[in-house]
C-alpha positions as CSV (number, residue, x, y, z in Angstrom):
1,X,-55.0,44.4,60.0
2,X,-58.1,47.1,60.4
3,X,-55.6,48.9,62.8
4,X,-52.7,49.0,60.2
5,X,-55.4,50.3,57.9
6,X,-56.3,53.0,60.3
7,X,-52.7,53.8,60.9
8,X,-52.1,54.1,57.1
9,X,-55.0,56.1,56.5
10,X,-54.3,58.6,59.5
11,X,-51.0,59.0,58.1
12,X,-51.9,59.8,54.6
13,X,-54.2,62.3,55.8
14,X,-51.6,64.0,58.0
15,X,-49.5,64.4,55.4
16,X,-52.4,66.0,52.6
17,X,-51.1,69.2,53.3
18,X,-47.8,68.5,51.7
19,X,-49.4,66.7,48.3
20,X,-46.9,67.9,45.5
21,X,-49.8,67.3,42.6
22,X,-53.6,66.3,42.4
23,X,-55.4,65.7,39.5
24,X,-58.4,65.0,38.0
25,X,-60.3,62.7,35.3
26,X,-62.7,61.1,34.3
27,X,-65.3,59.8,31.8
28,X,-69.4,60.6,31.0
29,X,-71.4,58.8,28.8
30,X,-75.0,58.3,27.7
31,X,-76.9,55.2,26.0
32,X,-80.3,54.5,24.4
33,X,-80.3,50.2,23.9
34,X,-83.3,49.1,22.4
35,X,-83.3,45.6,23.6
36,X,-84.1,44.0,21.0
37,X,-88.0,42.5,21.8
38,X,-87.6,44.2,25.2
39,X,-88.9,47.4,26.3
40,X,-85.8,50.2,25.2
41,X,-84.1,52.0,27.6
42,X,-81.9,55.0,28.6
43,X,-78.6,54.5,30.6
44,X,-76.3,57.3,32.4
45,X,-73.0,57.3,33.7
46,X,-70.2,59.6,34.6
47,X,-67.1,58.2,37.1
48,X,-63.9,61.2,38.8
49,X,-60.8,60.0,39.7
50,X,-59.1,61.8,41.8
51,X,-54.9,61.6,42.1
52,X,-52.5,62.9,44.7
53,X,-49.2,62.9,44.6
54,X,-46.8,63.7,47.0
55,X,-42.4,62.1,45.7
56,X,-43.2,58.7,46.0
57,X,-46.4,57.9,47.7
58,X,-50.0,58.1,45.4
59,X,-53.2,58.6,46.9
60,X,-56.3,57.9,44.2
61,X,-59.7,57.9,44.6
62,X,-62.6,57.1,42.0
63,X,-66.1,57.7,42.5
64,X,-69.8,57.1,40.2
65,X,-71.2,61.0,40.2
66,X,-74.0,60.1,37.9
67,X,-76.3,60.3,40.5
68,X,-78.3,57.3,40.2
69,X,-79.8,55.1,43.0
70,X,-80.4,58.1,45.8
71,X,-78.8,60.5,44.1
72,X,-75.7,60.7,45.9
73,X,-71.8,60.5,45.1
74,X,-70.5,56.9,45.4
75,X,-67.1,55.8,46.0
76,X,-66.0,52.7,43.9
77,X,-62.4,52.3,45.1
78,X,-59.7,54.2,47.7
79,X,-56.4,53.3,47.7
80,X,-53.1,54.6,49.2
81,X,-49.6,53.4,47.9
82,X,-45.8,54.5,48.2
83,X,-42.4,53.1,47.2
84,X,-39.2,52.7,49.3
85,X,-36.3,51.1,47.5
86,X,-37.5,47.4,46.1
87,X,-40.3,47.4,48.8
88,X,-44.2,48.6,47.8
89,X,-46.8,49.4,50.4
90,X,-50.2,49.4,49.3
91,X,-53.6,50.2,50.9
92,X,-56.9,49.1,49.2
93,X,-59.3,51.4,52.0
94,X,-62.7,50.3,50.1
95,X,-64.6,47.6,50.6
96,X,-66.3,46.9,47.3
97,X,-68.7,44.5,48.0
98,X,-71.2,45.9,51.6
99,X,-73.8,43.7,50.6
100,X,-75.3,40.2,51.7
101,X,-75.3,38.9,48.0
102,X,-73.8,40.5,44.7
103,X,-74.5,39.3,41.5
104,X,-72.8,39.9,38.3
105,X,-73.4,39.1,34.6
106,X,-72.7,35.3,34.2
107,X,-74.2,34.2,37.6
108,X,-70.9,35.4,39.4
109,X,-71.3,35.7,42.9
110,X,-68.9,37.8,45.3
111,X,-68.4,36.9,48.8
112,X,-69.5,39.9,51.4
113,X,-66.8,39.6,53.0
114,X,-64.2,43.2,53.9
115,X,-62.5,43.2,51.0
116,X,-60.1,45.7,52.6
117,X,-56.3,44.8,52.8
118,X,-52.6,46.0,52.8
119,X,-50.0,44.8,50.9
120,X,-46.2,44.6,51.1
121,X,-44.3,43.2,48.1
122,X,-40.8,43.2,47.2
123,X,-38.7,43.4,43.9
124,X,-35.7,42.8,43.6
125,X,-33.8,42.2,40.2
126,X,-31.9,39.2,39.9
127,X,-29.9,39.2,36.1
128,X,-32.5,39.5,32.9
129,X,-35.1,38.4,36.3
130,X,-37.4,40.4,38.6
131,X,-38.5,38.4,41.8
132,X,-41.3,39.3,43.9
133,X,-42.9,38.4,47.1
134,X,-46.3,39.7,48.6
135,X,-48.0,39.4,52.0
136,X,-49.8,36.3,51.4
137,X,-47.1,34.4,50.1
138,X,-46.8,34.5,46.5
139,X,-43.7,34.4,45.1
140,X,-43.6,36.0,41.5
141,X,-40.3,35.2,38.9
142,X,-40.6,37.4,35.6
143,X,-38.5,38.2,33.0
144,X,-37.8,39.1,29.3
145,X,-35.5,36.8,27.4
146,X,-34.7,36.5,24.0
147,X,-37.9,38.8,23.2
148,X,-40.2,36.6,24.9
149,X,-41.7,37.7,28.1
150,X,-42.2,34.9,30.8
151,X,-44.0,35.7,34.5
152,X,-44.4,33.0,37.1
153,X,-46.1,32.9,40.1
154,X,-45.8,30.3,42.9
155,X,-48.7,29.7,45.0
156,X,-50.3,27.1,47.3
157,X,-51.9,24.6,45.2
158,X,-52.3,27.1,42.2
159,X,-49.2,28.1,40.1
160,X,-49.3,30.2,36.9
161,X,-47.1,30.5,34.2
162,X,-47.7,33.2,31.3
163,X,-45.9,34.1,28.6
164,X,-45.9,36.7,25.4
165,X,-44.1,37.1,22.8
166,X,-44.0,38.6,18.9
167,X,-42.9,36.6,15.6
168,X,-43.2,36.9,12.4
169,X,-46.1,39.4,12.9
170,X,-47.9,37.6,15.3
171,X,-48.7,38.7,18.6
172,X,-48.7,35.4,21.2
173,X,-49.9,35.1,24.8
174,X,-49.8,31.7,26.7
175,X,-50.9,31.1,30.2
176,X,-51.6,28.0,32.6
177,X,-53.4,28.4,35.8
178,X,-53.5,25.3,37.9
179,X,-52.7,23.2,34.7
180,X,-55.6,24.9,33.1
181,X,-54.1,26.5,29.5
182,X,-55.1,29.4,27.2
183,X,-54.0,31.3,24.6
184,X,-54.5,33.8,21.9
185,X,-52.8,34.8,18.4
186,X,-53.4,38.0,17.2
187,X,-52.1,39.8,13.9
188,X,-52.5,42.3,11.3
189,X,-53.8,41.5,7.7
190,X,-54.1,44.3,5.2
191,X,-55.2,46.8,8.3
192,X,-57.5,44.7,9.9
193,X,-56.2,43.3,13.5
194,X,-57.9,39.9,13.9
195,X,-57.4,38.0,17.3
196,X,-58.3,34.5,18.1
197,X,-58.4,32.4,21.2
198,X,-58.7,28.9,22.7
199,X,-62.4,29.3,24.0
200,X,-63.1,29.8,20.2
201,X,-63.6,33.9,20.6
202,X,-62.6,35.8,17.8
203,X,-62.4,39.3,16.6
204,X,-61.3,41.9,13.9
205,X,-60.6,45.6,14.2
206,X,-60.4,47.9,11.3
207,X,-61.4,51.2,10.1
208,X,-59.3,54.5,9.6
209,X,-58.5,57.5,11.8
210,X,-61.1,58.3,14.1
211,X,-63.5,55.3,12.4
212,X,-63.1,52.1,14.4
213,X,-65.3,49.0,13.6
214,X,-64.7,45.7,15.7
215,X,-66.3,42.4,15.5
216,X,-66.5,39.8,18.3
217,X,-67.8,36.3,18.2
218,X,-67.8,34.9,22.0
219,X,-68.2,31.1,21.7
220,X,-70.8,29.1,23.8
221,X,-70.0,28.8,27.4
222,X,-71.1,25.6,29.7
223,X,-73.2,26.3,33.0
224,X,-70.3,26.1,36.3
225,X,-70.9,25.1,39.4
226,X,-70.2,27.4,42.3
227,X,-68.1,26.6,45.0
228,X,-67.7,27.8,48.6
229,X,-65.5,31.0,49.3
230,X,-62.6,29.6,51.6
231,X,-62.3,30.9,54.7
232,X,-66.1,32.1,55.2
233,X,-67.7,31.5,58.2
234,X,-71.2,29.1,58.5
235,X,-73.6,31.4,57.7
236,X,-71.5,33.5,54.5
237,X,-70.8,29.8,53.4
238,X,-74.5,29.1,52.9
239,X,-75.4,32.7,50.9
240,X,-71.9,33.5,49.4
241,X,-70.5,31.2,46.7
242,X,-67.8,32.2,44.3
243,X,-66.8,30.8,40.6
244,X,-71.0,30.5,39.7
245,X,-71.5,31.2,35.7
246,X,-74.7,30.8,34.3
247,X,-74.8,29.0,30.7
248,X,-75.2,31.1,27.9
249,X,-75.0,30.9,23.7
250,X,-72.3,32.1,21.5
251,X,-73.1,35.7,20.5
252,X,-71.6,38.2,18.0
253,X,-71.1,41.8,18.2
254,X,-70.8,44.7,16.1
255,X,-69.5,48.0,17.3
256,X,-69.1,51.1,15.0
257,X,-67.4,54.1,16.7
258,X,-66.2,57.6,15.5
259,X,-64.6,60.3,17.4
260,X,-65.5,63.7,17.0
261,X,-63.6,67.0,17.0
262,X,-65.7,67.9,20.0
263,X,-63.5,65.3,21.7
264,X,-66.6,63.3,22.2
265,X,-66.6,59.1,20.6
266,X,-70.0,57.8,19.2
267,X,-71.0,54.5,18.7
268,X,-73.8,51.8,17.8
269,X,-73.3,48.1,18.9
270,X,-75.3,45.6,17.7
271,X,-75.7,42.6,20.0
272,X,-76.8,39.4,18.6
273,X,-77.5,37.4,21.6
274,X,-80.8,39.8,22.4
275,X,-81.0,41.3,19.3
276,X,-80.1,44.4,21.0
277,X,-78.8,47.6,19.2
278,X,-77.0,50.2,21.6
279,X,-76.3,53.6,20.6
280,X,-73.6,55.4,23.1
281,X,-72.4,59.2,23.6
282,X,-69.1,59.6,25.6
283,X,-66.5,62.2,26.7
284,X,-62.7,61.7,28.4
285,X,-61.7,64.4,30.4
């Protein structure tokens, strides 16, 4: 597989020469948070992307310029893909996680593991369907019928089913992973959008051009235990364990945004599960 990814990589590099288009984005952004009874605190961060283009193949590359830890440029994803007929080659070249342990908020953990792959899927069209197949297996039925939008993915031990549709002014998304169920209803009352979901979360978006206030209420979520990453070997099985949250209260949040004529957004987000109040100044380019 590292050789394949070698090959793929050589080749893309070969052919640079020949890109038809490359462009650039990206976002900047800086916060003051308060934190509530905690000491307050400044926060900076800027991210490029970077696209190439050459019929169709895409080479992208992001990277956090912000200059924090060390001050130097670092790359948060590299990926090469290109199309031929029903058949999609893709290269994820970065390995997102080079450290022993990584910890996210919640208590996840992410196995340190090379994260690096390449993956070959297939489409093909079959009536109102589209059927898919990847490298490791899965085989992927979706469709449209009748307005309502169904995807299905077969997999060892783990099938999901989700599905999406609009009536009557209601927007509704189902889905069952492993014969686990969610779902969420979301609609529009006199210009406000309120959402709600089966893990009791709920929230309202309203305001007028270029004035956007949304409230969030995120229920209360039950500690999980963590459970060994498959396939690790003795010694990433005893530091590495996947699926670990962390219990934590229900919360609320309040966010107030406005977008300038500069072309930059601000906003203030109060936080009521630290009693935290976050003002933020950011820029799309």
């Amino acid at each position: 597989m590292k050789k394949l990814i070698a090959l793929f990589a050589t080749t893309a590099v070969a052919s640079g020469s020949a890109m038809g288009a490359i462009a650039l984005s990206g976002t900047a952004s800086v916060s003051y948070d308060d934190n509530g009874s905690s000491p307050s605190s400044t926060t900076y961060d800027a991210d490029l992307v970077l696209t190439g283009t050459a019929g169709a193949t895409t080479y992208t590359q992001s990277m956090d310029i912000d200059g924090g830890t060390g001050r130097a440029v670092a790359v948060t994803g590299s990926s090469l893909a290109t199309t031929i007929g029903p058949i999609t080659i893709t290269a994820d070249m970065f390995d997102e996680d080079d450290s022993a342990t990584v910890s996210s908020t919640g208590g996840l953990s992410v196995d340190s593991g090379d994260n690096r792959s390449v993956t070959v899927s297939l489409d093909a069209p079959v009536g109102d369907a589209t059927i898919g197949l990847d490298d490791s297996g899965d085989v992927t039925v979706s469709g449209t019928f009748s307005g309502v939008t169904v995807s299905h993915t077969m997999q060892d031990g783990a099938d999901t089913t989700t599905g999406s549709a609009s009536i009557a002014g209601m927007d509704i998304t189902l889905s069952n992973d492993a014969g686990s169920s969610s779902w969420t209803i979301g609609t529009t009352v006199a210009g406000t959008a309120i959402t709600v979901g089966s893990d009791k979360s709920i929230s309202a978006t309203f305001g007028v051009t270029g004035n956007t206030v949304v409230v969030s209420h995120t229920a209360e979520r039950a500690a999980k235990t963590a459970t060994t990453n498959a396939g690790a070997g003795a010694l990433e099985a005893t530091i590495n364990n996947t699926n670990a949250t962390d219990k934590r209260n229900a919360f609320t949040t309040v966010a107030v945004s406005r977008a300038l004529t500069s072309g930059a957004t601000l906003s203030a987000t109060y936080n009521s599960l630290d009693d935290s109040l976050t003002l933020k100044a950011a820029v799309a380019f």
